[in-house]
N, C-alpha and C positions, 0 to 999 in steps of 0.2 A: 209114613215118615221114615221108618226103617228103611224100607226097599230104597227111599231117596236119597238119604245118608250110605248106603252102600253104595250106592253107583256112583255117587264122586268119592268115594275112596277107591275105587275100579280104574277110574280113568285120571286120577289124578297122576300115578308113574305115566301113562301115558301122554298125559298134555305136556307133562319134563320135557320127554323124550323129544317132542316135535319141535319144543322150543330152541332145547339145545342142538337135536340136527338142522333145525333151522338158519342158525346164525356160529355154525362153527368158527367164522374169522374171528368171533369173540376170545375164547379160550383158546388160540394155537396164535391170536395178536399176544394176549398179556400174558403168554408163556414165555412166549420170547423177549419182549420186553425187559421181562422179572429176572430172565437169568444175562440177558446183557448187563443189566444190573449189578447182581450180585458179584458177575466176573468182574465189570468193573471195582467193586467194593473189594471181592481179593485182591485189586492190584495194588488198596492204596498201604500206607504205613500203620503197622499194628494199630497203634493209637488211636490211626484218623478212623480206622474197621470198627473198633468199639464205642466207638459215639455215634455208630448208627445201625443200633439193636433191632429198631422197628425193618430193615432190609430183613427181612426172613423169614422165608415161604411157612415155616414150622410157626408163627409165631401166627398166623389166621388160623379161622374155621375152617377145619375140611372141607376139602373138595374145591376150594379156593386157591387159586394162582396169583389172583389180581394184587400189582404191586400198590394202588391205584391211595389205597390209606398208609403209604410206606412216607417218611419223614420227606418235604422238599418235594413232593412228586404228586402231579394233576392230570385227572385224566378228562376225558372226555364221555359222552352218554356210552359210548359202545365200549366205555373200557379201556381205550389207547391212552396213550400217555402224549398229554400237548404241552407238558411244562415241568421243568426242571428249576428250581430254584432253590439252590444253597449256596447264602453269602453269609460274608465272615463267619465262618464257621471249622476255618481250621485245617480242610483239604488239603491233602497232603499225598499228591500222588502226579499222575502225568494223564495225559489222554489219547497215549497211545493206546490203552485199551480199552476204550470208550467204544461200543460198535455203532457206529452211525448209522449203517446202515438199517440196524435192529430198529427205528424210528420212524418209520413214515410219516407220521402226524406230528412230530413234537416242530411247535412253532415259537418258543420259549426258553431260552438257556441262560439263566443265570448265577454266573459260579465269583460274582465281584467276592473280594477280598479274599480270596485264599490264601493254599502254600503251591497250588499245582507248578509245575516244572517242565520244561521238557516243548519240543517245538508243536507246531498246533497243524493237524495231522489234514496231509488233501481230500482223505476221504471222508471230511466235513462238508463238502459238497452234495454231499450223501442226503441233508436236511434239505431237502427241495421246497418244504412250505415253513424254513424258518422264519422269521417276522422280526425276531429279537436276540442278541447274540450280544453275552457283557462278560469278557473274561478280563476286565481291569483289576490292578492290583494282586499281580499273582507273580510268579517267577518264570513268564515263559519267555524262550529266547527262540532265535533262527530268525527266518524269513517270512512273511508274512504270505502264507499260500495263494499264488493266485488264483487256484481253486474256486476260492472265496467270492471272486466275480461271478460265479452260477450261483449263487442265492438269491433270485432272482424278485424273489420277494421281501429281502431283510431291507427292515425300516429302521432300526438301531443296528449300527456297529459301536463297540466300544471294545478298545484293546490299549488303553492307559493302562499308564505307570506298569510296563514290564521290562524284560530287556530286548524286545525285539530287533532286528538289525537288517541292513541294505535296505535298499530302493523298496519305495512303496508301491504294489503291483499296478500298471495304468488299467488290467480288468477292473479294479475298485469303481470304476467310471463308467462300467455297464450296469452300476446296482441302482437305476432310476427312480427306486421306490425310496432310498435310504433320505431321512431326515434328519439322523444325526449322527457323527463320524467324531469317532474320537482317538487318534492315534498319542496323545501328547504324551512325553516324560517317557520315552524309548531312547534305543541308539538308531533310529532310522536315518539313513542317509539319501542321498541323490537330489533328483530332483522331484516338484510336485506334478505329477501329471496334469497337462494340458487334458486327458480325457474326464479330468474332477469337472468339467465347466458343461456336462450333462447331465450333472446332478440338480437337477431343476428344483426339487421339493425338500433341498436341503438346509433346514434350518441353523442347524449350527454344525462348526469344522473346527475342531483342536487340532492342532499338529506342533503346539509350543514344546522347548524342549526338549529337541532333539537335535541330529546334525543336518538338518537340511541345507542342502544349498542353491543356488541357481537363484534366475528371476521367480518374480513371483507372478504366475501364468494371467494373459488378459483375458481369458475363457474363463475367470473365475467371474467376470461382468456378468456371467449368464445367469450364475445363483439369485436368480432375483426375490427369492424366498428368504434368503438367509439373513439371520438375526444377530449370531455371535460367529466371529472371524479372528482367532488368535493363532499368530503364529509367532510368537515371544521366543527368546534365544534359540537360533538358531544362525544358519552363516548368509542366509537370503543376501542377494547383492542386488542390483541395478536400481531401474528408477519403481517405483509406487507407480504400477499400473492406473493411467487416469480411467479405467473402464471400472474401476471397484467402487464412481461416483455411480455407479446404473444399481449397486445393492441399498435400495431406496429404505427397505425394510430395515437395515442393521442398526444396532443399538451396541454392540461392542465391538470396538478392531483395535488390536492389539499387536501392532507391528515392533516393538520395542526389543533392544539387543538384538540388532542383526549390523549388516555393514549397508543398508540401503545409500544411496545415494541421489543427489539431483535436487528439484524441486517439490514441493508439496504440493500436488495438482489440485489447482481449483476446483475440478470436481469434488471433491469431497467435500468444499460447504455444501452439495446436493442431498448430503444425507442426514434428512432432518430428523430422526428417527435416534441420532447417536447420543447415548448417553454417556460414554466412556470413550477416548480418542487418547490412545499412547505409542508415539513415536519416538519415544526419549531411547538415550544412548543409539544413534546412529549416524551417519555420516550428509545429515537430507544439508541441501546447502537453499540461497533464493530467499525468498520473502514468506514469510508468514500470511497465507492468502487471506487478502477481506474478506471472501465470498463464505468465512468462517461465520460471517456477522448470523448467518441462518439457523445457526446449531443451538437456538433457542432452549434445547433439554439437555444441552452438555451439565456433567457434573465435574469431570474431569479432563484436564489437557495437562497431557508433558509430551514435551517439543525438548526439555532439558538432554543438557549433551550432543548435540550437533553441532551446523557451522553454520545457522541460520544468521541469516543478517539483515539490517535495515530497520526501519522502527518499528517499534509495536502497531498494529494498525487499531485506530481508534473505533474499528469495528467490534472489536472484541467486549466492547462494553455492553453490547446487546448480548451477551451469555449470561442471562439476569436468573438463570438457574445453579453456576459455576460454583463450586466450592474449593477446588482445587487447581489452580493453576502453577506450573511452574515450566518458565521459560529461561532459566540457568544455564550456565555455562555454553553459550553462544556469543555469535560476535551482535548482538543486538546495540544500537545507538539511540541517541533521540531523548526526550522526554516522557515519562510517561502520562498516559493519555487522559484526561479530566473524565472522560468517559467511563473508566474504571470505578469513580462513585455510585456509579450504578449497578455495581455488584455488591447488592445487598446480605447474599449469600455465604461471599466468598467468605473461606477461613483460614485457606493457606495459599498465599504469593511469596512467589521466590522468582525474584529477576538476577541474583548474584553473577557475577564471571563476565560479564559484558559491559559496555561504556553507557549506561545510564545516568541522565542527568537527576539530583537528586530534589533541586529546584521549586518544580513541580508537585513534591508532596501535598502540599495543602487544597490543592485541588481534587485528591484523590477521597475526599468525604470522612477522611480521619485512619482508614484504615490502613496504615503504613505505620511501620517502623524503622528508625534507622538505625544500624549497627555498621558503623565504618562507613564510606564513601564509597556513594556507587551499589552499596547493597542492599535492596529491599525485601524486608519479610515481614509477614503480615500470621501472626499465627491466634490461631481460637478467638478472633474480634466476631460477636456474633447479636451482642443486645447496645442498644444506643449508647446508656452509661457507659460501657468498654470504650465506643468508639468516642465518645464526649471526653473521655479520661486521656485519649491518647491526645486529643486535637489536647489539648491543654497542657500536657506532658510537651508537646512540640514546642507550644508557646512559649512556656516555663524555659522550655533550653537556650532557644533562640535568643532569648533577650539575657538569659545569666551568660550565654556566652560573648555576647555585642559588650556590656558590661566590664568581662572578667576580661576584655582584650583591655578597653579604658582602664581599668585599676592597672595592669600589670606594665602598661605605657608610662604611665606616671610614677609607677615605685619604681620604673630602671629611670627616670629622670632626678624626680623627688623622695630619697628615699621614706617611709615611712609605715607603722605595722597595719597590720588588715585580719580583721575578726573570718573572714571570709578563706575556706583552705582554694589550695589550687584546682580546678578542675585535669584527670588525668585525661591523656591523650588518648584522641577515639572513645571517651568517653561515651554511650548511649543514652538513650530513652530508658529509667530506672520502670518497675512493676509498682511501685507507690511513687504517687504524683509527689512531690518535690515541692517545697513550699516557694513562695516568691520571692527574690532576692532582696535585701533590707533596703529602704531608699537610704542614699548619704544624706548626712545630716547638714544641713547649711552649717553650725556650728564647725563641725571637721573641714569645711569646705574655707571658712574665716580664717582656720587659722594657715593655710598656706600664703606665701606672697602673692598679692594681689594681680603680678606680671605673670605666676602661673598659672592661676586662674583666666586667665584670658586667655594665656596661649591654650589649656585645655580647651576651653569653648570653642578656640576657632580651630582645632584638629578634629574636634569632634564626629563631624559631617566625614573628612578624609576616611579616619577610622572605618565610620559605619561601612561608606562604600568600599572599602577592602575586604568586607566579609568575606563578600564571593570568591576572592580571592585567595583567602584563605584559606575555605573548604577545598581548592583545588587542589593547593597545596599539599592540603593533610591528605588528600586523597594518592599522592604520589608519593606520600611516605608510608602507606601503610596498605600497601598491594594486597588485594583479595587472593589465598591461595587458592590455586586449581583444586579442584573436587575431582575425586578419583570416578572413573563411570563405575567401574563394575559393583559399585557397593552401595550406591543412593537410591536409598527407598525403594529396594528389591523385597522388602520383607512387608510391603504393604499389598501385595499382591496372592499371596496365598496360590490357587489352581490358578497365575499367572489372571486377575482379575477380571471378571469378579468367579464368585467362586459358582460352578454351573452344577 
């Protein structure tokens, strides 16, 4: 049992030895690794150095290099390092001394919410098997390397909210692997590369919020993967590529604040998949296409702020998921559509700014309200009671107002007092129902002369049928003012909607 226990204490330095001559790439990879590191860690600002105590070599077991248990940092079986991951956390430096090249394996770099600064270096190219790359929310600014197109394997790009600037490189369009591109809330300018329309497995593209310009490419028809399509203020001009009806998949498109122009191509009822559809504040002119009637999972549409004209089309009534609709400040005409009661949904309509006839209301299943002529909003109607309140609320008005024209006909003929105040001009639909107006009493009715009394009766009918006439009226004295674009309902939108 001695002699046995001796001889593996004999050969145990010995089997060390073979293991570690064995696999030297071990210990001369996470050397280097450890002091690309650390160099890096000297370059950042005092502060950001002493919040990351675990970087240092002294602070392991002997004979230990491996940075592998260091704060933010993953390795792999043999030791290399395949991931970087420190968000908000305060970084406070640049990445020009970052060595990339020190990395062969790392396929993982996530530095979201820093302070880094400073432009973002070509010899990033250097990660040949990155996968993942998120430097959003940081301070970097310059040009966007087109280096960046040899990562041939990255499946995330994300470089939000920094101050990046110029044209976006068209190598971005050799990364066939990428799934999701996020450039939005920069100063990039130019145009969108036409070579974006080979990004075949790309699920979602931010580009809102910057200064882009130019059409918006018909190579993006090719994305046929793709889910979320925002590209929100920016200076985009021409028509809405009818090829963007072939992304069958998408559920957000977010065209809103640019200067598009033209039609709204019927393709896009083809996208049955959209849940959110915003074109508002832009210059689209033409018809509101039926072919809309498909978007059976819309939640939202604004079409608000353009030069859209013609009537509402009565297809619109099959968006029996819609909760937000608003087709404001267009040249819209016509009546609106009976079909609308079938937005059981809905909780905010706004048709304001266009020639709507107001008519029509009771056909829309209760869910209107008027305030002025011509302007309909519908805000938080969502349980039957609400909408039973309002049908009654309309009743209540219509008839105190037929009424309060007869009383005020005959006190400018016969004068005499009235328990009853004036109704004021453009008065609305009150939030508490409104009692019903008192019937006259035959008695008050006795004591007028018996020749007024007839001539009432026989004006009566005259009266009624001027009503219409006289909401025209009030309608021409009391002009809907313009809504400004750049200010309505910008703050509903958060990461330019919805939020990803």
């Amino acid at each position: 049992m001695a002699k046995k226990l001796n001889l593996e204490t004999l050969l145990l330095p010995v089997f060390l030895v073979l293991l570690i001559s064995s696999n030297p790439y071990m210990a001369s990879a996470s050397i280097e690794e450890a002091n690309a590191l650390l160099n890096w860690k000297a370059s950042f600002a005092n502060q950001t150095q002493s919040r990351l105590p675990s970087w240092n070599l002294l602070s392991h077991k002997p004979g230990t290099t491996s940075p592998c248990t260091w704060f933010g940092i993953f390795c792999n079986s043999a030791g290399s390092i395949i991931k970087i991951n420190i968000t908000s956390f305060g970084l406070k430096g640049t990445l020009q001394e970052f060595s990339f090249s020190s990395f062969p394996n790392l396929k993982y770099v996530d530095l979201y919410m820093n302070s880094l600064f400073g432009t973002i270096p070509s010899q990033i190219a250097s990660l040949s098997k990155l996968i993942y790359l998120d430097l959003s929310n940081n301070h970097l600014y310059g040009e966007i390397p087109p280096e960046i197109g040899l990562l041939t394997n990255l499946q995330v790009l994300y470089l939000d909210q920094n101050q990046l600037n110029g044209s976006i490189p068209h190598e971005i369009g050799c990364l066939r692997s990428l799934v999701k591109l996020g450039f939005s809330s920069n100063n990039l300018s130019g145009l969108i590369p036409p070579s974006f329309g080979g990004l075949r497995n790309l699920t979602l593209l931010h580009l809102y919020r910057n200064q882009i310009s130019g059409l918006i490419p018909k190579e993006l028809g090719n994305l046929v993967s793709l889910i979320d399509l925002e590209f929100s203020h920016n200076q985009l001009s021409g028509l809405i590529p009818k090829e963007l009806g072939n992304l069958v998949s998408l559920t957000y498109l977010y065209l809103f604040n640019n200067s598009l122009s033209g039609p709204i191509p019927h393709e896009i009822g083809n996208l049955k998949s959209l849940v959110k559809l915003l074109f508002n504040l832009n210059n689209l002119s033409g018809l509101i296409p039926p072919s809309f009637c498909g978007l059976r999972n819309l939640t939202r549409l604004y079409l608000y702020g353009n030069q859209l004209s013609g009537p509402i089309p009565k297809e619109l009534g099959n968006l029996i998921s819609l909760t937000y609709l608003d087709l404001s400040e267009n040249q819209l005409f016509g009546g609106i559509p009976s079909e609308f009661g079938l937005l059981t949904n809905l909780e905010h309509l706004v048709l304001s700014g266009g020639r709507m006839a107001v008519s029509g209301l009771g056909l829309c299943g209760g869910n209107v309200v008027v305030r002025g002529g011509g302007v309909v909003v519908v805000l938080g109607i969502q349980q039957d009671e609400e909408i039973q309140k309002v049908q009654k609320d309309n009743k209540a008005r219509f008839v105190r107002e037929g009424k309060e024209r007869r009383r005020l006909w005959a006190q400018r003929n016969i004068p005499r007092s009235s328990k009853r105040g004036e109704n004021k001009e453009g008065e609305g639909i009150q939030d508490v129902a409104e009692t019903e107006p008192e019937k006259e009493s035959t008695a008050n009715v006795g004591m007028l002369p018996s020749d007024i009394v007839e001539l009432l009766a026989s004006r009566e009918k005259q009266v009624c049928l001027s009503d219409s006439e006289d909401e025209k009226t009030e309608v021409k004295r009391n002009p809907t003012k313009k809504k400004k674009k750049s200010s309505y309902q910008d703050s509903n939108f958060g990461t330019d909607e919805p939020m990803s």
